[in-house]
N, C-alpha and C positions, 0 to 999 in steps of 0.2 A: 584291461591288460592283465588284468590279478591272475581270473582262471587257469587258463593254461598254465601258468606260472609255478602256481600255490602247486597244483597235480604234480610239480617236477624240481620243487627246492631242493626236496633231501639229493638229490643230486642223481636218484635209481633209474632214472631213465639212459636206455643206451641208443645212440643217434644211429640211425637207420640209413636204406635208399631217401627216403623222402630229405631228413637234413640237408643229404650230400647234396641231391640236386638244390635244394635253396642257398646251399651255400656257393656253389658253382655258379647257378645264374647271376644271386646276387654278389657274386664276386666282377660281375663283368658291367658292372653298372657304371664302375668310374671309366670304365672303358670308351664306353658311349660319348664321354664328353668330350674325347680328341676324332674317332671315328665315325661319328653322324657328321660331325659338322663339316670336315672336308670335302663334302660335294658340294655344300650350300655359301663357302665365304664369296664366291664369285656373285653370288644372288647378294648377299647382305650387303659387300661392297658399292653393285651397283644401286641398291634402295637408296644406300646415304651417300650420294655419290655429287650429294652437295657440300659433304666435308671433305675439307682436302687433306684433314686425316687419317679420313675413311681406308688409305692403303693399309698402312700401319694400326691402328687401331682396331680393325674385326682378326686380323689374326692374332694382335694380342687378346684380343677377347678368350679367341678360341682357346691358348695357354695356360688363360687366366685359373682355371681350376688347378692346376698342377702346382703353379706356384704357391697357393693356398696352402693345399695340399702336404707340401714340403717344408712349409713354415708351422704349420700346426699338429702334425703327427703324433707332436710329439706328448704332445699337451692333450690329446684326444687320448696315445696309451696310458696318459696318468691316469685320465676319468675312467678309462678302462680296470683298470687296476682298483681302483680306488668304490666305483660305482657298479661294478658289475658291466656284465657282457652284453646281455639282452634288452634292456631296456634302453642302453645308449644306439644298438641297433636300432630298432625299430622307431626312437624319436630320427636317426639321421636320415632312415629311408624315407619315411614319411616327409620331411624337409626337402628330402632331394627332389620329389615328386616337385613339390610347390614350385622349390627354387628353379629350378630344370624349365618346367612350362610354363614361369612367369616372363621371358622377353618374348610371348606369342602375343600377350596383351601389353607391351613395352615400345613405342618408338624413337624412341632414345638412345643414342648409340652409349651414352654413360651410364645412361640407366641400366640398360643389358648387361655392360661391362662387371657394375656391381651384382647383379644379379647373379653373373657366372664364379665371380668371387664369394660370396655365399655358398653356390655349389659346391665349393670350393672345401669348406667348413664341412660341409654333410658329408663328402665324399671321404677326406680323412678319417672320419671318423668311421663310415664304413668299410673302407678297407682295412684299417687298423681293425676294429672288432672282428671282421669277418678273419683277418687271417689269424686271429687269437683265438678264434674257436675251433680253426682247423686243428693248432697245437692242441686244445683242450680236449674236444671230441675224438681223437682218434688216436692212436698208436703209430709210432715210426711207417708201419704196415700203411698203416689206416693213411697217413699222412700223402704217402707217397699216390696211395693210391685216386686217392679224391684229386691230390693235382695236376695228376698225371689226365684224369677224368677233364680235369679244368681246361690243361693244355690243348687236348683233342678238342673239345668244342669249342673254343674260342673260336679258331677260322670259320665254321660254321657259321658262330653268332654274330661276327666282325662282318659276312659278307651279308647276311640277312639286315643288318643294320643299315649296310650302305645301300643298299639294293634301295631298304625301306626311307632312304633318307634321300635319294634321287628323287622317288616319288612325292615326297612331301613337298620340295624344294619345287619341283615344278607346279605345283598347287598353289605355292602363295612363298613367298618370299623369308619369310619366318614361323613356316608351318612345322619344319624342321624341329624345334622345342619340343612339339607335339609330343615329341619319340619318347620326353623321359617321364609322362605321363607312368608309362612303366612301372615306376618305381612304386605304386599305389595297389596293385594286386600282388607282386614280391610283398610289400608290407605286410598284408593279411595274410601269407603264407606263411611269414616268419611267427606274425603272432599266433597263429594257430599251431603251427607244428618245430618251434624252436624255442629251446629249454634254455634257462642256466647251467652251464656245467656243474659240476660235485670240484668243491676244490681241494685241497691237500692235506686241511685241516683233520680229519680224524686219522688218517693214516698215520700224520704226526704225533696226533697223542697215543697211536697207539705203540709208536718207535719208543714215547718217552720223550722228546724233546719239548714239548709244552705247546700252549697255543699261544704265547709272547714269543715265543721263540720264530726268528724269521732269519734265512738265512742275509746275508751282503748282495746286494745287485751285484751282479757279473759284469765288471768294468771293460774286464780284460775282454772278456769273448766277443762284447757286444761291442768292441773299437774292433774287433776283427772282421766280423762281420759287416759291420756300418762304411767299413774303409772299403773290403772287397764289391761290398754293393753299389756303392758309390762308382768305383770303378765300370763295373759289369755293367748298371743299368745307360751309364755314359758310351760304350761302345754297346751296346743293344742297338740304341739310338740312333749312330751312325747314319746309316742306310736307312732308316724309316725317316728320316728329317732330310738327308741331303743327296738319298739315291739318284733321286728325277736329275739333278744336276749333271751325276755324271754319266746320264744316258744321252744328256747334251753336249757331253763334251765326245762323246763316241758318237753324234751324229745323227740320233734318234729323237726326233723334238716334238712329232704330234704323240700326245697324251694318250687318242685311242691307241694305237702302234704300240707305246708303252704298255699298257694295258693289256693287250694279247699277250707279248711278251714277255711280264713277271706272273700270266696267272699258274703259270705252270712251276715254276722254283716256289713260288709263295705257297703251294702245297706241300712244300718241304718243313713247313711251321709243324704238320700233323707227325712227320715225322719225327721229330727232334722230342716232341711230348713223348711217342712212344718209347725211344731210347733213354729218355726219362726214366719212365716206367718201368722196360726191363729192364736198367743196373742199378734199380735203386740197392738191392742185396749188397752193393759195391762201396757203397757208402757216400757221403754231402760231400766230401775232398776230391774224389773220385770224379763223381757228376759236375763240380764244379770244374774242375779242371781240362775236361771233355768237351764243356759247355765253352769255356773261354777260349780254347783250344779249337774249337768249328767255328767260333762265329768271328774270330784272328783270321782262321785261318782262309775264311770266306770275303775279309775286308781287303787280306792281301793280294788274294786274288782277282778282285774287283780293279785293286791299282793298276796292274797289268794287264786288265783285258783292254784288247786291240778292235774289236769287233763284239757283237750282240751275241753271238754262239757264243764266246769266250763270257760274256758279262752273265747269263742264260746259268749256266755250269758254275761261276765262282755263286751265282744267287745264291742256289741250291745247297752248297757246303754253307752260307751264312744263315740262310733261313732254319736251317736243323739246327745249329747251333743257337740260335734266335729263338725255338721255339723249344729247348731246355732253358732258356735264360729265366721267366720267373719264379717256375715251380723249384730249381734250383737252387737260386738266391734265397727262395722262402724255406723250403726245408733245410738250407744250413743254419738260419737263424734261427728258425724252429730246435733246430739238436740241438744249442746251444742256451736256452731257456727255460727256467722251472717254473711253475704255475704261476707264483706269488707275481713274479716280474716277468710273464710273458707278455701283457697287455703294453707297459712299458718298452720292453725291447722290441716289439714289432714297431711300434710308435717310431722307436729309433729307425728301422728298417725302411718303411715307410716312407720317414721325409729325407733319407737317403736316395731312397731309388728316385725321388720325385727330384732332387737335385741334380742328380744323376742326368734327368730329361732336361730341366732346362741348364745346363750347366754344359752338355754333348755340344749343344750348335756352334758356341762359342769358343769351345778349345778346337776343333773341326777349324773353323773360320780360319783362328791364328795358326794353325797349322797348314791349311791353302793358303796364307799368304807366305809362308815362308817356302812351301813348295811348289805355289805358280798355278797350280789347277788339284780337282778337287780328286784327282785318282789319284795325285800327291799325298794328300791328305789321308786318305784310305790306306794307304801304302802303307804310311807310319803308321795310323792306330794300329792298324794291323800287327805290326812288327811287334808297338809295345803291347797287346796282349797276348803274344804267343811268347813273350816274357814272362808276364805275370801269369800266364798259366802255369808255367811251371814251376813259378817261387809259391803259388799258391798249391799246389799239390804239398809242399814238403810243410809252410807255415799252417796248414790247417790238420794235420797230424795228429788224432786225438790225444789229450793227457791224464793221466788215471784221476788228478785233481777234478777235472770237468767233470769226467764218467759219475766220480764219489757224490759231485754238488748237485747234478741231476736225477739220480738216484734217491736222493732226499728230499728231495724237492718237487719230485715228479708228481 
């Protein structure tokens, strides 16, 4: 792993097309771990359909990375911080490979379980690196534009995945794994053509502030951040965990029918990256607020739809707002971070947003039981994030302290 390495310590190298795209694909790898597998739980259910845990049990399975995920993030941006960018890359992809397509040769449903929790491990630590490079590699510019890049093709890759994860599933019951094989040519792309960044260190001495000198981690920014992400990626969630529900409460119960009928709002994900894209100029409070503000204002809408044309239309306004939700969340945490402790506060961001996911289903729940059906439940979230879009416009407000600490730090 030295070669490539040694050619690009001094830090002279500037990240290209080729990066973006490795950082883009391999940005979608923990993605994988929620989206191949929901075509195939009804296969793994029936294989162990000698445990009569088997209900419960394969969809935790499926989870099981997230929660990982959320519990370790954080710990993953220390090692970041601490050990450098690239080499913690490239051991996690390489892992995820293993860990990924080791329940193909596994029959065991606890043995998998563990398997996916391991995943679990790798995966933090690749999205924690990969979104510390995005800060590192690229300028506010550069930033927006790579995620904006990321947003557009995720639909793409999400549907290729499933497409490719039907096929597998009908092959063999646990062929499905297969998919994150994957992760073994991403490997060798990063090690050939992804650097260490140059960090902050000479610009420093050249300011005059020394090289002991480091500034105080950002308390304040990163509870700001960590609290609104927390929120956002919890209503993100909404509608990707408990849509199917309420297409049954309006009547609509076979799954193909379903299916006709979100493919066309679900293309509104492509849109929402683009509106990304052009107001990045407008700034992270902006986009945030815009973002929290469609995909409210799409949740409310869904409460009150009467009929599949109405539910159709409210899609549409959530999937745009759905498909500014991560590039948004990351590029606020992003402006709020200087070199030394950006590995650390993505870390923070990370097992926010992962808490965020499992953390959605259950306040969702308490909320259909207080309002009796699940458009109830919609109803309210909705309500309170077209709230906090708007306390969120005025609390994210930049202040010349921040602007002074990322200037120096940058």
């Amino acid at each position: 792993m030295s070669a490539p390495e040694s050619a690009t310590v001094s830090g002279a190298r500037q990240p290209g097309l080729i990066q973006g795209m490795i950082v883009v694909i391999a940005g979608f790898l923990p993605i994988i771990a929620i989206v191949s597998m929901f075509p195939a739980v009804p296969a793994i259910i029936a294989h162990f359909h000698d445990d009569p845990a088997a209900m419960v049990k394969v969809p935790a399975m499926v989870s099981a990375p997230g929660l990982t995920i959320a519990l370790l993030a954080l710990f993953a941006g220390w090692l970041v911080d601490r050990y450098g960018r690239r080499k913690l890359l490239l051991v996690s992809t390489l892992t995820y490979g293993f860990f990924g397509a080791a329940p193909f040769f596994l029959d065991d449903l606890n043995a998998i379980y563990a398997s996916r929790l391991l995943l679990g491990v790798s995966e933090a630590a690749i999205l924690t690196t990969l979104n510390t490079l995005i800060g590192d590699y690229w300028d506010e510019a550069g930033r927006h534009r790579w995620l904006s890049i990321q947003g557009i093709a995720g639909p793409f890759l999400g549907s290729a995945v499933i497409f490719a994860s039907g096929y597998l599933t009908a092959m063999r019951w646990n062929a499905i794994f297969l998919i994150y094989t994957v992760g073994f040519p991403i490997f060798i792309a990063m090690w050939l053509f992804l650097f260490e960044p140059q960090s902050d260190a000479n610009a420093r001495r050249m300011l005059g502030i020394g090289e002991d000198a480091r500034t105080a981690f950002p308390w304040r920014n990163v509870l700001g951040y960590a609290a609104i992400t927390l929120f956002g990626a919890s209503l993100y969630y909404v509608f990707i965990i408990n849509g199917g529900i309420v297409w049954q409460e309006l009547g609509v119960r076979d799954s193909g029918e379903i299916g006709r009928l979100t493919t066309l709002p679900s293309l509104f994900v492509i849109v929402g990256a683009v509106i990304f894209w052009l107001t990045g100029k407008l700034g992270s409070r902006f986009q945030l607020a815009l973002f929290l503000g469609l995909i409210a204002t799409g949740l409310t809408l869904i409460g009150i739809a009467r009929d599949w044309r109405w539910m159709v239309a409210a899609m549409a306004v959530q999937q745009t707002g759905a498909g500014m939700a991560v590039p948004t969340l990351i590029a606020l945490a992003q402006s709020k971070l200087p070199f030394e402790h950006r590995g650390r506060g993505m870390g923070v961001w990370t097992a926010c947003f992962f808490f965020g996911q499992f953390s959605s289903p259950l306040l969702v729940s308490l909320i259909r039981q207080a309002t009796g059906t699940m458009q109830g439940a919609f109803f309210v979230a909705g309500l309170l994030g077209l709230v906090v879009a708007a306390l969120a416009f005025f609390l994210f407000a930049p202040r010349r302290t921040d602007a002074a600490a990322l200037q120096a730090g940058a």
